[in-house]
C-alpha positions as CSV (number, residue, x, y, z in Angstrom):
1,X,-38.1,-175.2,69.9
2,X,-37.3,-178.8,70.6
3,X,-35.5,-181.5,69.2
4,X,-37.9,-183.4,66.9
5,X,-37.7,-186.2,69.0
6,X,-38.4,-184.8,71.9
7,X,-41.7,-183.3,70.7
8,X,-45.1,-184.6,72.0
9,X,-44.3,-185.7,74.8
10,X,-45.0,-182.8,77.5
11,X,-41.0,-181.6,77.9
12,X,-41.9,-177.8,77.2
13,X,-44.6,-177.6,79.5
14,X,-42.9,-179.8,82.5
15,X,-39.9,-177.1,82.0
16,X,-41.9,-174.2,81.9
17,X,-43.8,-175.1,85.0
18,X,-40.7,-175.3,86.7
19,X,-39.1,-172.1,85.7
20,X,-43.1,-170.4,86.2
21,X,-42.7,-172.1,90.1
22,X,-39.1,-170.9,90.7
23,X,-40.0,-167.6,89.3
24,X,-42.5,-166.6,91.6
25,X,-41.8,-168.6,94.4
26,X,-38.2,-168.4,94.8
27,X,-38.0,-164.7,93.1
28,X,-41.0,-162.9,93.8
29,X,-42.1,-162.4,90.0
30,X,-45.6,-161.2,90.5
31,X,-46.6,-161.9,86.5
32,X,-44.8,-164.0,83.9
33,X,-45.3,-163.5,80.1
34,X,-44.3,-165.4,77.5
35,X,-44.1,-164.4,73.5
36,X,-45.4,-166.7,71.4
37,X,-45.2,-166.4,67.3
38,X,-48.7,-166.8,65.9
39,X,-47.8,-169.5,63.9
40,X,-46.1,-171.9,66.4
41,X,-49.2,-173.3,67.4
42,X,-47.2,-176.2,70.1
43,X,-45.8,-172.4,71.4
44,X,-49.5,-171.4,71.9
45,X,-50.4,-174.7,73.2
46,X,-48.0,-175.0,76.3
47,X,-49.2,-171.4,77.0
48,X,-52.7,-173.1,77.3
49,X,-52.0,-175.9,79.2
50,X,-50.3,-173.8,81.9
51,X,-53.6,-171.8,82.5
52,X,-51.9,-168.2,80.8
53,X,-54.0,-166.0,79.4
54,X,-53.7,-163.8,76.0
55,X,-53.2,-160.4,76.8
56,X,-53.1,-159.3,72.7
57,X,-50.8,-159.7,69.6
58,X,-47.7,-157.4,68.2
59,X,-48.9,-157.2,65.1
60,X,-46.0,-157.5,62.4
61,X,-43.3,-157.8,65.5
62,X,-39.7,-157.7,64.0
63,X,-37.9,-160.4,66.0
64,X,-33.8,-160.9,65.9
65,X,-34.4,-162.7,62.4
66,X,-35.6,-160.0,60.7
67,X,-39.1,-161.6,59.6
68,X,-42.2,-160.1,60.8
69,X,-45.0,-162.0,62.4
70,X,-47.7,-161.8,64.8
71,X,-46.7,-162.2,68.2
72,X,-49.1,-163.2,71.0
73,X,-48.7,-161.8,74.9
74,X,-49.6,-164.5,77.0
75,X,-49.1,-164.2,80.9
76,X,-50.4,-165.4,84.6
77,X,-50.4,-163.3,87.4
78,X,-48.7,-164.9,90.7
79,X,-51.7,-165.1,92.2
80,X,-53.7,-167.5,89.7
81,X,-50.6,-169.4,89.4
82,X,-50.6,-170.7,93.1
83,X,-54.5,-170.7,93.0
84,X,-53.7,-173.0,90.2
85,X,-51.0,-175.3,91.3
């Protein structure tokens, strides 16, 4: 989650790009995944604009806070992601 004033204005995406690159160019990770509560639709978003694709939902996932929600799976495999940078 950002700082309200940073919001908007691409900082999530630029940073995960960046981490995705290092990742599997510098690391070898052959598929990244990122979890995304179902209601943190800017979450989902940056998922999109990076060109993941939702693998399915933990339905009623307990996270560290106790509260259960949804949960979407999204990943890219290495491959797509150089295809697509």
């Amino acid at each position: 989650m950002l700082e309200p004033s940073a919001a908007g204005r691409g900082l999530a995406t630029r940073t995960a790009r960046v981490i995705i690159d290092w990742a599997i160019q510098e690391r070898g990770i052959h598929r990244v995944g990122w979890l995304v509560a179902s209601p943190n639709h800017a979450g989902i978003a940056v998922t999109r604009r990076l060109g993941m694709t939702e693998d399915g939902v933990l339905w009623e996932f307990c996270p560290p806070r106790g509260q259960r929600l949804d949960v979407e799976v999204w990943s890219v495999p290495a491959p797509e992601w150089r295809a697509g940078s």
